[in-house]
N, C-alpha and C positions, 0 to 999 in steps of 0.2 A: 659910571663905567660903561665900559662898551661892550652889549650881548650881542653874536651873531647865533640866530637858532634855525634850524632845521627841522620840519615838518612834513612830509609827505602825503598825507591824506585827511580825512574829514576831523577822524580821532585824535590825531597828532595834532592839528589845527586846536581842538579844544582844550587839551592838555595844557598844550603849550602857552595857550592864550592866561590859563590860571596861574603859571609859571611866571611868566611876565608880570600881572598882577603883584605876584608875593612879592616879588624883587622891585619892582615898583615902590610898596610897601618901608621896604629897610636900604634900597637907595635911592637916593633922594635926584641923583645924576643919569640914573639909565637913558643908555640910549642903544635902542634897537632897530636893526638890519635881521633881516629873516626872509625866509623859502616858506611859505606854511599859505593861512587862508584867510577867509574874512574875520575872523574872529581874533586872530593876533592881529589883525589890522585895526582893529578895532580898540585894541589898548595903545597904540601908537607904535612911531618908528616906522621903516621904509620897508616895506613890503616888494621881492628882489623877484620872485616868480610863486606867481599861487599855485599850489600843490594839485590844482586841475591839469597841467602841465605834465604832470611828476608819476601822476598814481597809475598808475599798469599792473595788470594782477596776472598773473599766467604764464605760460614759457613762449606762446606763441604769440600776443600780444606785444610783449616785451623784445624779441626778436622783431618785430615789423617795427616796432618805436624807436629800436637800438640808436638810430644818430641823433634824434631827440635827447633822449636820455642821454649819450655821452656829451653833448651839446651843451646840455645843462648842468651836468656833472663837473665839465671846464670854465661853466663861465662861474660856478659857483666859488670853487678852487682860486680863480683870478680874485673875485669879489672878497674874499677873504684873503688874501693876500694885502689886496688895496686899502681896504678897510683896517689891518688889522687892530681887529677886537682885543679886552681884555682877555674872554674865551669862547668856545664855540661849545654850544650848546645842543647835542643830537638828540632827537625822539621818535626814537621806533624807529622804524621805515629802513632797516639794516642791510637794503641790498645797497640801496644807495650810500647811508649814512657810514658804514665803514668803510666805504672808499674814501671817502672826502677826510674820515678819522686818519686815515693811512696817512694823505695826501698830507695834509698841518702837519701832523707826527712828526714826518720827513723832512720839512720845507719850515717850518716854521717852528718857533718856541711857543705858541699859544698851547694852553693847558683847551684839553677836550673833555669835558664832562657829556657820560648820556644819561638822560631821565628817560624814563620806561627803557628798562634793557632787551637788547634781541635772544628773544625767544630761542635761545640755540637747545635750550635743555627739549625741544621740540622735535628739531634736527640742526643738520649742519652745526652738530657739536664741535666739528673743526675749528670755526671760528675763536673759538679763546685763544686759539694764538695772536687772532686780531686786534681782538681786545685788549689782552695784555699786553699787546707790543704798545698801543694806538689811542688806547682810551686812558684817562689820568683816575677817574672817580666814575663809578657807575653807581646811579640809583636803580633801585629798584618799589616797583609798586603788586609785588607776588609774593608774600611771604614765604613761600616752599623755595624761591628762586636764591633765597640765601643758602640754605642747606648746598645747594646744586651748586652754586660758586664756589663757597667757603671752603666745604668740605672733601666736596668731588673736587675742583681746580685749585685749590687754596690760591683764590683770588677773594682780595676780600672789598668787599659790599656794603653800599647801606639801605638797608631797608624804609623808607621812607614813612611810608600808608600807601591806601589806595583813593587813584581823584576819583575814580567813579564813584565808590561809595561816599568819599565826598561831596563829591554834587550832586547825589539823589538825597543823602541828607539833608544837604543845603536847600535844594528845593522842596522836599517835605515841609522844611520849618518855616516855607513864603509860605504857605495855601495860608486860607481863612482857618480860625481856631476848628471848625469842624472836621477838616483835616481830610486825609483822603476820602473820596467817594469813590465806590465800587461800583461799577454800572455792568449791564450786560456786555460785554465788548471781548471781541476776540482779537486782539492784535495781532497783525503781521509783520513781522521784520526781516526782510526779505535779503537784507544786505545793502553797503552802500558802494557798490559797484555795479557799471549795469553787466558786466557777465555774471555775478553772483545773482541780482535780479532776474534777468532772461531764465535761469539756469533752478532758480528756486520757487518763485514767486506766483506760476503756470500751476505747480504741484500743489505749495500754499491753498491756490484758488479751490484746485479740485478735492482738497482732503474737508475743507470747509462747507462744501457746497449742501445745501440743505440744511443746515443749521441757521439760516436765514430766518426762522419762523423764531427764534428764542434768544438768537443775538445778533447786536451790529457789527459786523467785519469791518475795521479800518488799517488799513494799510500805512507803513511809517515809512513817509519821503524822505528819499537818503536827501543829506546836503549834498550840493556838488553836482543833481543830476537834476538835468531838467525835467520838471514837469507831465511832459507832453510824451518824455518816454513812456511814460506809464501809461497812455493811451490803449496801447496796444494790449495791456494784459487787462485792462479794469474797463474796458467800452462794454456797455450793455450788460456787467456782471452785479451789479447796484452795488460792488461794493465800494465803500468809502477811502478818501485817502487825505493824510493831514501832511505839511510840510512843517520842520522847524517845531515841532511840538510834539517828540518824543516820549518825553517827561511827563507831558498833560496826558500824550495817552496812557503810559505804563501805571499812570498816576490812577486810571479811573477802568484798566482794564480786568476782566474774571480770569483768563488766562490767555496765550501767546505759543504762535509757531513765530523761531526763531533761528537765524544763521547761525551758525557758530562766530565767535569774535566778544568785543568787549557786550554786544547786546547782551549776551546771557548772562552775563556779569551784574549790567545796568537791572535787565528782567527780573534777579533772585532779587536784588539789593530795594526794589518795588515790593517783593513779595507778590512775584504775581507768577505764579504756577507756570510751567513752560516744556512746550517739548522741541527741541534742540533738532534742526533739519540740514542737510549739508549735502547737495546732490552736484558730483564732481565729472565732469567729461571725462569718459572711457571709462565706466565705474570699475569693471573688473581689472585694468591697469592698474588705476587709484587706488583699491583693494591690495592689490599687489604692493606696491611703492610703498603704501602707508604701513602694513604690516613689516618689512625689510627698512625703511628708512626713519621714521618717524618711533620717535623714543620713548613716546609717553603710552600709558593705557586709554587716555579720555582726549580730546579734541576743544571739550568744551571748559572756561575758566571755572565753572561752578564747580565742577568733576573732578578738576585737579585742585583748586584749595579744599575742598573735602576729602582728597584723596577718596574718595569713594562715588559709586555712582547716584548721584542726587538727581540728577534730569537723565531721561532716558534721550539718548544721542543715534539719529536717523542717519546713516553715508551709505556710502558705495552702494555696495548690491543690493542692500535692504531699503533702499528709499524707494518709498513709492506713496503713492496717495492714502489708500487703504491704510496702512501702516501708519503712519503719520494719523490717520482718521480716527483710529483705534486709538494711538497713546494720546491722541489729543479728549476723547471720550471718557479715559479714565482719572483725568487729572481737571476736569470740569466741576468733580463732585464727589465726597465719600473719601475714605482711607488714605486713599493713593495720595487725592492732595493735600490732606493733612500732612502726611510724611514730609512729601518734597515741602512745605511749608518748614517744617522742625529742622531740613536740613538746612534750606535756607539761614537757616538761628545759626547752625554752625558756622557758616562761611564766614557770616557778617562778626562774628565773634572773633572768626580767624584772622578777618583783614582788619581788626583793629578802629581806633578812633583817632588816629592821628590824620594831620590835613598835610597832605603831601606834597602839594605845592610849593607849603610854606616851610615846611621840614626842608627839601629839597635850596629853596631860595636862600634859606639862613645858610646853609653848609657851603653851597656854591660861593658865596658874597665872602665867607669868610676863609674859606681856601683861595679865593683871589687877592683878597688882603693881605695872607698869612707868605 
């Protein structure tokens, strides 16, 4: 059968690439057309524009790209058209991908499934009109996000699992039988965008700074960026940076400054202690905004499948180095990180041991049959 999928950044590229996989798995005929990155490229099928292209974060950003982005918004629309797939397969990336859901809705009879649903329970709770008009079958990988469908919109959902905790699972069970090594290491996860980087990664450096005598700092190269941007914040700082090896670090680090996003997710799911950083242009605006628009209590994934605060979470006005320096001090050793440890139990308990890719592939294959 014919999959058209949709991917918009680094995260969505890996997801989706497992997705593929499964379906791969129990159809024996796939044939995939896709918007995503190297990594669906790398399960096969025609790779239509890499989400280098695609990923824009910001309001101001995104207004300088705008005929970009519509650009590619039409040629994708035609492309699925031309093509037409069995179904169209969305992940994440919901500014774009519920246009394009509109756009088949309207124009076409293909059935639209999305894997990883848009975070509306977030903001822009509007959207379930979108959905409901637009989208055939929504998975989900957030256990709470069923409640917030089902109950709040009585739109109904399926809960799948979660890939991340599946692929730090997955990759726990490759190491050598000795299994994880803890080393001295303080990881940085700075974001994989470079405004998230510019914007966090300066602060990172300075909340860190003199802990040099008792641990290694390595910095986690987003995909997608190059190199050599990193230049600019790590010349002459000795600190380290690895690319493509995420995993191996979280896998061998003491504890972690981290964005908000799926890292802190990947971070608890390591069991590696963490204090949660997010420094936003115009903090007392963002302050503003987030308190009036934004619908949740917590920011960070850990926070919200706990419902309670497990990692302490740095924004707006309170981000500062010092800050940051301090929660990072008390979750190095003693009480503190014991706790955030035990929470960590919770979460992983919460999201389950189902493999969501494959969950997701079976139900897709056999709604297109059906």
């Amino acid at each position: 059968m014919k999959y058209y999928l949709i991917a918009g950044e680094a995260s969505g590229d890996l997801h989706a690439s497992h997705l593929m996989r499964s379906l791969k798995e129990i159809d024996a005929k796939t044939d995939f057309r896709f918007f995503g990155g190297d990594l669906m490229a790398s399960v096969g099928g025609t790779l239509v524009k890499h989400y280098r292209d695609l990923a824009y974060m910001g309001f101001i950003p995104v207004l300088l790209h705008l005929p970009t982005i519509l650009r590619n918004m039409k040629m994708c629309k035609r492309d699925i058209e031309t093509w037409r797939p069995d179904c169209v397969i969305l992940v994440d990336y919901p500014g774009f991908n519920l246009d394009i859901a509109k756009y088949v809705k309207s124009h076409t009879n293909i059935p639209v499934y999305y894997y990883i649903s848009p975070k509306i329970w977030a903001w822009k709770e509007y959207r379930i009109k979108n959905i409901r008009r637009d989208v055939d079958e929504l998975f989900s990988i957030l256990p709470f996000e069923v409640d917030f469908f089902e109950k709040k919109h009585h739109y109904p959902i399926h809960y799948v699992g979660n890939p991340t905790a599946d692929e730090v699972r997955e990759f726990l069970s490759s190491l050598p039988p000795a299994g994880r090594k803890e080393e001295k290491i303080i990881a940085l996860l700075a974001g994989s965008r470079k405004q998230e980087i510019k914007d966090n990664l300066p602060t990172m450096l300075a909340a860190v700074k003199g802990l040099e005598r008792d641990y290694r700092m390595v910095v986690a190269g987003a995909p997608g960026i190059d190199p050599t941007y990193y230049d600019q914040f790590l010349r002459g700082s000795g600190v380290e940076i690895v690319f493509n090896a995420t995993y191996s670090l979280l896998s061998q680090a003491h504890a972690a400054l981290v964005t908000s996003g799926t890292a802190t997710l990947e971070t608890a799911c390591f069991n590696v202690p963490q204090v949660v950083c997010y420094k936003l242009p115009l903090p007392k605006i963002a302050s503003y905004v987030r308190k009036r628009l934004i619908k949740v209590k917590y920011v960070s994934l850990v926070n919200l499948i706990a419902d309670r605060e497990v990692v302490t979470e740095i924004l707006d006005k309170n981000y500062s180095a010092a800050y940051i320096r301090q929660e990072l001090e008390r979750i190095l050793a003693g009480p503190d990180r014991q706790l955030m440890l035990d929470g960590y139990a919770e979460v992983r308990r919460r999201l389950g041991d189902q493999k969501a890719p494959d969950n997701a592939a079976k139900m897709i294959y056999t709604l297109i049959n059906n």
